[in-house]
Backbone bond lengths (Angstrom), bond angles and torsions (degrees), N, CA, C in turn:
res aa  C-N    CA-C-N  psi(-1)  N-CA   C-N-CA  omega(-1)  CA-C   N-CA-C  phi
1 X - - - 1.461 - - 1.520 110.60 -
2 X 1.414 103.89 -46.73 1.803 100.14 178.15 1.325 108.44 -70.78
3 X 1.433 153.63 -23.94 1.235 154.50 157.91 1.680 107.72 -51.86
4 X 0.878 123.04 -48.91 1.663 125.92 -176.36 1.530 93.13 -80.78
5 X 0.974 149.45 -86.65 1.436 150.02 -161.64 1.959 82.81 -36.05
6 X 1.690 121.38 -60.91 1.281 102.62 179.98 1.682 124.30 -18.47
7 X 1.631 74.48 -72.93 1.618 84.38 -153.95 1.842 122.70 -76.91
8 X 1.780 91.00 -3.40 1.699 88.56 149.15 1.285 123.10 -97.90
9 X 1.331 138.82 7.88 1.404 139.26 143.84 1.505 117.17 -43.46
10 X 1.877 99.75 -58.60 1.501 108.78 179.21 1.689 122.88 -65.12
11 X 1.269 117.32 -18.05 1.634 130.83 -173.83 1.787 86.12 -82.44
12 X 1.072 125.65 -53.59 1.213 133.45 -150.38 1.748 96.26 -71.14
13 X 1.412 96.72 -57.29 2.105 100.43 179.05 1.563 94.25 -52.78
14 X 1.615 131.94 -49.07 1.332 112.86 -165.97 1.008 133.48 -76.18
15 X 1.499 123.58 -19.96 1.189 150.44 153.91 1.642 125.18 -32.49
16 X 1.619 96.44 -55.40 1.500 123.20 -145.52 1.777 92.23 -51.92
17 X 1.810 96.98 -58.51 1.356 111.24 -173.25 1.332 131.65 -51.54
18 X 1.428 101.22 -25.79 1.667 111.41 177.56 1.366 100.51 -65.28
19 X 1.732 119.61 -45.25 1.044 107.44 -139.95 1.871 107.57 -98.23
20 X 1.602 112.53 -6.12 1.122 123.89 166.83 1.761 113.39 -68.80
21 X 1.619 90.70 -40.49 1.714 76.20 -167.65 1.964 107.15 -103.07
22 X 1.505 105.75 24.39 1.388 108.67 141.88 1.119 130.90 -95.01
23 X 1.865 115.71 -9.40 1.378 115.92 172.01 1.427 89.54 -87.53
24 X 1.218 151.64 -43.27 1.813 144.72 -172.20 1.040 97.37 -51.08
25 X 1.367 126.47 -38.73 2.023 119.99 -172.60 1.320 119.89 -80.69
26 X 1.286 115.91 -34.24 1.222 140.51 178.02 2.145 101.51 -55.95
27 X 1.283 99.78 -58.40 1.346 130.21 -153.49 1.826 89.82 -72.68
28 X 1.368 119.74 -39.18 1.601 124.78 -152.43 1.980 119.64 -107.64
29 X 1.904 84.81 -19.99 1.740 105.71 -174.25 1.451 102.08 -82.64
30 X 1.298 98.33 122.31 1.634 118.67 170.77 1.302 105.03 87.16
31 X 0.960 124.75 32.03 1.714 124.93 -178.57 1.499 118.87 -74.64
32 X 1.201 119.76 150.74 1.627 98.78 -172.86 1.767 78.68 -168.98
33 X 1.512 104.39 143.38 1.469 124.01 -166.35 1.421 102.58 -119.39
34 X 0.814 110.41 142.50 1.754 119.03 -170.97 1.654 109.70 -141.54
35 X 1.417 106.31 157.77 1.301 117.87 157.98 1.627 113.53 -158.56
36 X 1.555 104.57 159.42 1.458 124.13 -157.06 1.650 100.41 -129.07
37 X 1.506 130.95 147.15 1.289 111.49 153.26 1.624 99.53 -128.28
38 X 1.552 114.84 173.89 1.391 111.71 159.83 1.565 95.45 -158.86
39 X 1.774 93.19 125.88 1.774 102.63 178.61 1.330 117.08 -115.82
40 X 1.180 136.32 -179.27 1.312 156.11 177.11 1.448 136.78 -154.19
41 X 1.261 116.52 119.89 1.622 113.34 -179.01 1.582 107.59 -92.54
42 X 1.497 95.58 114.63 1.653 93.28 168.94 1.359 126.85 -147.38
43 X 1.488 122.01 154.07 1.190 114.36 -138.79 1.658 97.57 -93.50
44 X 1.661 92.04 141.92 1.469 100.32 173.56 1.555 118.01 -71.20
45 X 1.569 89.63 142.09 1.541 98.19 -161.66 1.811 98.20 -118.66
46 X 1.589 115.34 -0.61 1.691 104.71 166.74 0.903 126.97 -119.02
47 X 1.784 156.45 156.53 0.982 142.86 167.55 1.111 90.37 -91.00
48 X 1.622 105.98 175.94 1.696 127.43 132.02 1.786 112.34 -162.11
49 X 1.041 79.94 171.17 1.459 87.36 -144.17 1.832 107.81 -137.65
50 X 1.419 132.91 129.67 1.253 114.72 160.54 1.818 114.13 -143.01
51 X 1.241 89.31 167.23 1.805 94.23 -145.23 2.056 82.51 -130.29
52 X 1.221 109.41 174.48 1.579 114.64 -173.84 1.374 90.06 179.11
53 X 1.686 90.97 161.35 1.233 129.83 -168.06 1.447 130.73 -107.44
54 X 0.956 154.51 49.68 1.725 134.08 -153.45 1.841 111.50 -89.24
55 X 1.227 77.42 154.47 2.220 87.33 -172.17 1.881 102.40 -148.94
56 X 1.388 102.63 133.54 1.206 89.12 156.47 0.902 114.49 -136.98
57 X 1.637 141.30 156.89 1.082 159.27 178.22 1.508 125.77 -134.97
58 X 1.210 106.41 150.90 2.057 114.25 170.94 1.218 103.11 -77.73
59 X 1.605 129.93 -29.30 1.107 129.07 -165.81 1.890 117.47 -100.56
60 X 0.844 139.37 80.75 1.372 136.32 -172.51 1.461 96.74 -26.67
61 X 1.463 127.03 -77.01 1.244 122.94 -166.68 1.475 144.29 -41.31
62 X 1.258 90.22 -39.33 1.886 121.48 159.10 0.950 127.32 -53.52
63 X 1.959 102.77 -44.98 1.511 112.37 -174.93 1.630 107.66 -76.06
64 X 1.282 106.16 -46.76 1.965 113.85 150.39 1.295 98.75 13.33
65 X 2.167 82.33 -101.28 1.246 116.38 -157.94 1.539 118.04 -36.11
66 X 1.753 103.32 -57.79 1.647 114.44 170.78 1.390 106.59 -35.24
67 X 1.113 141.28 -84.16 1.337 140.74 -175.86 1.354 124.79 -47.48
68 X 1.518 115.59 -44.17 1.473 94.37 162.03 1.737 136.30 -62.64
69 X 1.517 92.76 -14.17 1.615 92.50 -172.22 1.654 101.39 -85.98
70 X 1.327 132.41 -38.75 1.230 126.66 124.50 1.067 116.39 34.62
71 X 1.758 103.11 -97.55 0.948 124.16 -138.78 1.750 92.16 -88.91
72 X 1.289 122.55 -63.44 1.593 122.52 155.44 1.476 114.00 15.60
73 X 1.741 83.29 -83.25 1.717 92.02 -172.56 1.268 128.08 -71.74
74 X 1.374 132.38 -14.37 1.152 137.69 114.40 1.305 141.77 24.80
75 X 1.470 99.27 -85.21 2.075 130.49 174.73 1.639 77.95 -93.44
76 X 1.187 150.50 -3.64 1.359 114.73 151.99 1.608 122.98 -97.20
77 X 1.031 118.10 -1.77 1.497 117.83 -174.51 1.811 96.93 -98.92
78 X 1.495 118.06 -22.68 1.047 124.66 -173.50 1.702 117.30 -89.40
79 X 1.300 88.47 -21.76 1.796 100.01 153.34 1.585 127.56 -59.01
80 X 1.539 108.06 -8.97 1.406 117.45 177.44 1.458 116.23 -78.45
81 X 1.601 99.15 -31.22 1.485 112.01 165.63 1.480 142.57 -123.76
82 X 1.482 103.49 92.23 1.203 136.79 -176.19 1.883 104.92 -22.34
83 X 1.173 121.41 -50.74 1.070 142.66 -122.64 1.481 94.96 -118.33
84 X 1.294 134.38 -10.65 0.827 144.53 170.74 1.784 121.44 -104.22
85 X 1.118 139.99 125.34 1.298 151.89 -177.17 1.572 122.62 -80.35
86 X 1.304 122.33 90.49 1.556 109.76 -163.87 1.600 100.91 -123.90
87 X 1.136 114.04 125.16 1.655 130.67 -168.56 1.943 99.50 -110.09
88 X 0.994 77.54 135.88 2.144 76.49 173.06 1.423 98.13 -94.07
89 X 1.199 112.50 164.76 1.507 105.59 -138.33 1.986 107.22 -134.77
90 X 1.085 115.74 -151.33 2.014 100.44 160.16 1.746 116.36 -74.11
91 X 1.391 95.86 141.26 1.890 93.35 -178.71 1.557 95.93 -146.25
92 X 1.421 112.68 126.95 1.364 134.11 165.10 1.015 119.17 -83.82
93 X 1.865 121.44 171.82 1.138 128.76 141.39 1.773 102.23 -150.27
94 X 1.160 103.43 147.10 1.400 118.06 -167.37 1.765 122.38 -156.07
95 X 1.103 122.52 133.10 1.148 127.24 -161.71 1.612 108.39 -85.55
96 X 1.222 128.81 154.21 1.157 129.83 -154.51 2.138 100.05 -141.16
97 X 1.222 94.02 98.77 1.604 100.24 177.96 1.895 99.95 -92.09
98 X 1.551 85.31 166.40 1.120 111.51 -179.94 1.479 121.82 -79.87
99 X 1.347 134.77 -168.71 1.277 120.14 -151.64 1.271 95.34 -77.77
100 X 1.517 138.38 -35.73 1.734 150.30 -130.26 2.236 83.26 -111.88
101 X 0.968 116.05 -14.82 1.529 124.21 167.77 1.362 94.94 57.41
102 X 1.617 121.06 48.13 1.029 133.76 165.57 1.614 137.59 -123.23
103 X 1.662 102.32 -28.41 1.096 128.97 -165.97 2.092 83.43 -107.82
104 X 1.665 106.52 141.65 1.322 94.21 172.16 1.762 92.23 -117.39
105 X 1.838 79.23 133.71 1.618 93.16 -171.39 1.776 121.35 -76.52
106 X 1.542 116.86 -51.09 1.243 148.57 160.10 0.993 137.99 -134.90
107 X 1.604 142.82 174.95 1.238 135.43 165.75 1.548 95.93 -86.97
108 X 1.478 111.60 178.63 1.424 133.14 156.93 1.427 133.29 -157.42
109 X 1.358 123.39 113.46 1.225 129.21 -147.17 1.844 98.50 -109.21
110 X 1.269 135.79 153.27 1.416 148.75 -152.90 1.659 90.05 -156.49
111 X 1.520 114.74 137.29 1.811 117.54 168.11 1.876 95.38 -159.89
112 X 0.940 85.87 122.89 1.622 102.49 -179.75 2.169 120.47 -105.11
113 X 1.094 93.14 133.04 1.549 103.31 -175.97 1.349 124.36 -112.21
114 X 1.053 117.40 97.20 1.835 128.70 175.53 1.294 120.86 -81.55
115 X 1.839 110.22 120.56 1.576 116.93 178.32 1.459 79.65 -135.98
116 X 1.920 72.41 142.90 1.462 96.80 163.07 1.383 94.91 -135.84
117 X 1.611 119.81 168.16 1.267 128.18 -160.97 2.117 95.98 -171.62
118 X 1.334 87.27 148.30 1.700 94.19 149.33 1.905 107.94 -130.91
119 X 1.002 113.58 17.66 1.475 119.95 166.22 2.164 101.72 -108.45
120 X 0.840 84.05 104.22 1.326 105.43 -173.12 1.579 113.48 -61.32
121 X 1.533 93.79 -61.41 1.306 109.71 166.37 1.923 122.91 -47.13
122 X 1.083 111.60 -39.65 1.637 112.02 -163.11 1.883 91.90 -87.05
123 X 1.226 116.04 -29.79 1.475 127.56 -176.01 1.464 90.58 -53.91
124 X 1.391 111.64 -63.13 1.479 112.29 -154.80 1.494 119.85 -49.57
125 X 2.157 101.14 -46.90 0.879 89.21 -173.98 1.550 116.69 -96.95
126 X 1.536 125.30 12.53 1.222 118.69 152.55 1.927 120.58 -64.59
127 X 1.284 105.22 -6.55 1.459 108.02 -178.36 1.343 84.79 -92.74
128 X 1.298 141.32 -43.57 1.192 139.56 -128.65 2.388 88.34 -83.65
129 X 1.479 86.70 -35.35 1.613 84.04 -172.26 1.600 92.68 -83.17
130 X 1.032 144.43 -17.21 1.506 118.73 -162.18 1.374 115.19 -85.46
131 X 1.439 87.89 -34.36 1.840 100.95 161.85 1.521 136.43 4.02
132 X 1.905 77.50 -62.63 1.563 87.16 -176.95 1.438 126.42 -76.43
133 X 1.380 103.47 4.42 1.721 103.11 161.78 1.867 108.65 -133.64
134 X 0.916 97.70 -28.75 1.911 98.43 158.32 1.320 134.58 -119.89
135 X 1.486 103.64 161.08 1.403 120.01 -156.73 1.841 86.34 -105.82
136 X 1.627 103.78 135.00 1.484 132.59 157.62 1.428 109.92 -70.31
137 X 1.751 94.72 94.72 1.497 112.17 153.38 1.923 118.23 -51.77
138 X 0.842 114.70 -51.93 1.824 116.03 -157.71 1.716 90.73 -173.34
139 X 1.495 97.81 136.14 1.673 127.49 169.12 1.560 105.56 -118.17
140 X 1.314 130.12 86.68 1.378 117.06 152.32 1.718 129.56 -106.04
141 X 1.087 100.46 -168.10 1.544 97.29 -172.47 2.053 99.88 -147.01
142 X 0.992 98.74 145.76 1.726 116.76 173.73 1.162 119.47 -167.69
143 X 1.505 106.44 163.71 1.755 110.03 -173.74 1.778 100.30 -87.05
144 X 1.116 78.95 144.12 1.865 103.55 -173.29 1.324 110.26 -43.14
145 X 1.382 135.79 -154.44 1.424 145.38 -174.69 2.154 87.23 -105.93
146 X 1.217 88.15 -62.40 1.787 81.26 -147.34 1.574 91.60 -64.30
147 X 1.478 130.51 -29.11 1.648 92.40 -178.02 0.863 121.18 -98.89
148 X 1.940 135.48 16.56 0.908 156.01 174.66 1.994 89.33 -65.80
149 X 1.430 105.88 -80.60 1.360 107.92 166.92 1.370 144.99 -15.93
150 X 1.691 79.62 -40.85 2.251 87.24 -174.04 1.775 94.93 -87.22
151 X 1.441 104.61 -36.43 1.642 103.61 -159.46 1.949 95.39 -69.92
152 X 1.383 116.73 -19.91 1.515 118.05 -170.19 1.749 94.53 -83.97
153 X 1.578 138.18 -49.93 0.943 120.87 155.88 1.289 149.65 -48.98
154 X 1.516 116.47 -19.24 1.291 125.28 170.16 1.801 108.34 -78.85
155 X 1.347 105.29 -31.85 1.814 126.89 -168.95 2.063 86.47 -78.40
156 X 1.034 119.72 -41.92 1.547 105.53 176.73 2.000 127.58 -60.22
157 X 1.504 83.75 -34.99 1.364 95.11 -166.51 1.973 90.75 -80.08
158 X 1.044 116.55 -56.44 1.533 127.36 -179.66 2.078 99.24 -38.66
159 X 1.387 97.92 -46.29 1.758 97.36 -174.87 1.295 105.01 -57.07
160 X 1.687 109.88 -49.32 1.479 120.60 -153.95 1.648 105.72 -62.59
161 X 1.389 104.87 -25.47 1.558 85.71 -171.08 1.749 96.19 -109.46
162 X 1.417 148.63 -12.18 1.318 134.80 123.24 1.420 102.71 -8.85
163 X 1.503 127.67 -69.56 1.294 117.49 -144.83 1.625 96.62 -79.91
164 X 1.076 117.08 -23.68 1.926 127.46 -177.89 1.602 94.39 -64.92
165 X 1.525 135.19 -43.22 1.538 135.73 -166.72 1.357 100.95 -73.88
166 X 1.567 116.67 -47.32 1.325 103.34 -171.94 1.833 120.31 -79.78
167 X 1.767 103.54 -19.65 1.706 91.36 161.00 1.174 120.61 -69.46
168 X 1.485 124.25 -22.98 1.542 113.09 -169.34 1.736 105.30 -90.15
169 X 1.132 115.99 -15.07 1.619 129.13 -175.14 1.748 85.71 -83.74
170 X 1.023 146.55 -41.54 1.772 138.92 177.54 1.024 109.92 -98.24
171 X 1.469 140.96 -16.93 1.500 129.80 122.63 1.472 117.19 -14.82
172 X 1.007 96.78 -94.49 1.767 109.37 -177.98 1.300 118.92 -56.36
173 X 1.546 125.33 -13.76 1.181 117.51 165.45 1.703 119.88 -89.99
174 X 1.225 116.01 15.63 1.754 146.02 -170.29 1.403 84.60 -114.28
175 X 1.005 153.28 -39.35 1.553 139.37 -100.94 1.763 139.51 -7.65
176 X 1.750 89.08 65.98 1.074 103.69 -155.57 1.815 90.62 -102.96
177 X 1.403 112.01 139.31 2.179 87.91 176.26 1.376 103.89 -112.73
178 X 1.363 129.41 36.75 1.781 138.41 162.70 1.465 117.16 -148.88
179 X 1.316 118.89 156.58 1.223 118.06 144.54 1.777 94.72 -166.17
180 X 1.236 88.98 -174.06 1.440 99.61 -159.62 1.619 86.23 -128.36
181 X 1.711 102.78 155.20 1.102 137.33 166.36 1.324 117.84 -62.69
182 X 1.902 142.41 103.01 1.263 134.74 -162.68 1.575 87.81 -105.16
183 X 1.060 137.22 -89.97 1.483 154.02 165.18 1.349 121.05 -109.52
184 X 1.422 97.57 138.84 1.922 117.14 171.50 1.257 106.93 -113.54
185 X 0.999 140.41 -169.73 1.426 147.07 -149.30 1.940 110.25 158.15
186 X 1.184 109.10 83.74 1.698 110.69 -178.80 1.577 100.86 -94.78
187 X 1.955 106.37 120.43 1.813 96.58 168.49 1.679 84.53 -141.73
188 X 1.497 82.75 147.18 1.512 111.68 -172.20 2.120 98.89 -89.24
189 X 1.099 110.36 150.82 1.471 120.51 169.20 1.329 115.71 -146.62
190 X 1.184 132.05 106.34 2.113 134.65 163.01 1.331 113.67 -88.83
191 X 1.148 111.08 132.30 1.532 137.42 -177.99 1.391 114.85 -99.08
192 X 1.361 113.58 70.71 2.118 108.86 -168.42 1.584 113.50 -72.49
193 X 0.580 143.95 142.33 1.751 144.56 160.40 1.467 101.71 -58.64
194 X 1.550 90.23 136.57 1.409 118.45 167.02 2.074 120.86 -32.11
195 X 1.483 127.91 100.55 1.580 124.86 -177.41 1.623 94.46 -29.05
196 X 1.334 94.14 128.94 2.268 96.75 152.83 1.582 92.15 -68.97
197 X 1.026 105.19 111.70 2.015 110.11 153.96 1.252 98.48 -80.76
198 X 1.490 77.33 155.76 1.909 111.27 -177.96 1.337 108.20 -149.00
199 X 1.247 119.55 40.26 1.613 138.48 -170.52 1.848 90.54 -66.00
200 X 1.553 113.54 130.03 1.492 98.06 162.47 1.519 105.29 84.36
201 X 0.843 132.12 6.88 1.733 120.74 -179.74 1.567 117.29 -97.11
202 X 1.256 115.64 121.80 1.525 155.53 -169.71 1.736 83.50 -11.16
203 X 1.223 116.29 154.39 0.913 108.86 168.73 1.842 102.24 -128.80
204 X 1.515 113.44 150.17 1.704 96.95 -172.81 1.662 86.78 -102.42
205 X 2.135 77.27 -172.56 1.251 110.52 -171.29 1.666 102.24 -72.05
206 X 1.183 111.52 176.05 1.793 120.32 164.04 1.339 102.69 -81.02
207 X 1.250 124.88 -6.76 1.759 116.82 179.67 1.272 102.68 -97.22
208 X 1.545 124.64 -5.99 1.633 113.52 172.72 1.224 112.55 -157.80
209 X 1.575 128.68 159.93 1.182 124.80 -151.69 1.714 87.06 -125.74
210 X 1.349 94.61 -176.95 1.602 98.82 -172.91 1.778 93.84 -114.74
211 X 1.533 101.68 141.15 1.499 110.42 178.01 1.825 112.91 -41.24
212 X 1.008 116.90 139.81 1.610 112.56 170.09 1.601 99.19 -71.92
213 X 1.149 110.08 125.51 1.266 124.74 164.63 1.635 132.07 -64.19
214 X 1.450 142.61 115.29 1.380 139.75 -177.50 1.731 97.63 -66.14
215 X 1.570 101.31 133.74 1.237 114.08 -174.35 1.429 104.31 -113.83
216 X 1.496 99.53 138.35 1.786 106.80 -177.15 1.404 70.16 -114.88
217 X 1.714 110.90 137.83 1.682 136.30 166.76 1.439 99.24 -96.03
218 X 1.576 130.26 -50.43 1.432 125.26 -169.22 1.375 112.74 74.67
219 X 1.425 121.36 -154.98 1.923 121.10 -153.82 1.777 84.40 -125.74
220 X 1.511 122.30 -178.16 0.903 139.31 121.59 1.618 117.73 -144.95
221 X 1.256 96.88 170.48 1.226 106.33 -162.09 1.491 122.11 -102.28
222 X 1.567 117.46 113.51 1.392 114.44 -179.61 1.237 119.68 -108.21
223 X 1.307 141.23 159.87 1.908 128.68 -133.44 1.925 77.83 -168.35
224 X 1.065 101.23 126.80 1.804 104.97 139.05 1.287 116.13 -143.29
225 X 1.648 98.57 135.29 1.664 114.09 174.64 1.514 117.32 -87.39
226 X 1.261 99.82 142.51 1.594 121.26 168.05 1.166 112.51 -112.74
227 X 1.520 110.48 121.65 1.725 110.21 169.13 1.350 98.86 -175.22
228 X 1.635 99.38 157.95 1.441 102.29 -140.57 1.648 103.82 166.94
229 X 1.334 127.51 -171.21 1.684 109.43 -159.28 2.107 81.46 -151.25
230 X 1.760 91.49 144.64 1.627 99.10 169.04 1.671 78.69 -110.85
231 X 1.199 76.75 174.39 1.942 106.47 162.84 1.579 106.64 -125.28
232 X 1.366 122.77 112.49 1.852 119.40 171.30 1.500 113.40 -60.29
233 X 1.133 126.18 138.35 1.756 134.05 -169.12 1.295 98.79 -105.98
């Protein structure tokens, strides 16, 4: 019994190797790697937008108060527009020394305000009122979540069969008339345009607001790749 159990141990070790590196040949012959793309320019349909505050004070508590009321009136003027999305945003406070960074001179407090919108128009002129007590960090524009989604599903199916023309076009240039599907691989990529900054811009009085501005949104660009390997039959 221990002689036979041997000598199918040894059939089995000699075996093993044949039969691994006829599945590696099997697995590696006729391989051919490909890739497909399919893009689209489309126009951004959201803003967003963020705006901030700065205050300084000797008094931490004061400087607080200043900023929260700020900020208050704010989410109340922004209550005018439904339609618009306004998130309160990062807010500091930080002490402010003197030149010798020994003596502490004041506090200084920072509160930031995030809108997003796909009504362009009501955005503007909710920026247009906040103005008068904050300064416009960054104005950009991009395509939303959900049609980002539909336009990336329609851009998959469009790749997938790009990538089907170019196996059967290197098929036939093999003169091979099959192959089979080894791996695909679908990844999506968007190309947004650079935020319009507005770092630093004038800030008005409470007796006047700043014109709402006409907003050009522009395109960006969404791309999905196909690539992935046939095997020729």
């Amino acid at each position: 019994m221990r002689s036979l159990a041997l000598a199918t141990l040894m059939l089995g070790a000699s075996l093993s190797p044949t039969i691994f590196a006829h599945e590696a040949d099997t697995l590696n012959y006729n391989l051919v790697n490909l890739q497909a793309d399919a893009s689209r320019q489309v126009a951004n349909d959201e803003m967003r937008a963020v705006l901030y505050i700065e205050k300084s004070h000797k008094q931490p508590a004061e400087l607080s108060n200043q900023i929260n009321q700020l900020m208050n009136q704010a989410q109340s003027i922004a209550r005018k527009y439904p339609q618009v999305k306004v998130e309160t945003g990062t807010q500091s406070t930080y002490p402010v020394y003197d030149n010798d960074n020994q003596k502490l001179k004041e506090w200084r407090a920072r509160a930031e305000i995030q809108i997003e919108s796909k009504d362009f128009k009501a955005a503007s002129q909710l920026i247009s009122e906040l103005q008068q007590s904050f300064q416009t960090q960054s104005i950009n524009f991009t395509v939303s979540d959900d049609q980002r989604k539909k336009v990336e599903n329609e851009l998959m199916v469009e790749a997938s069969k790009n990538f089907q023309q170019r196996a059967l076009a290197i098929s036939q240039a093999w003169n091979k008339s099959q192959y089979t599907l080894v791996n695909l691989n679908l990844n999506t990529s968007n190309y947004f345009p650079q935020p319009m900054m507005r770092s630093g811009m004038a800030k008005f009085s409470m007796a006047e607001a700043a014109p709402a501005q006409d907003m050009a949104a522009g395109e960006s660009k969404i791309m999905v790749n196909a690539n992935g390997s046939i095997q020729f039959k």
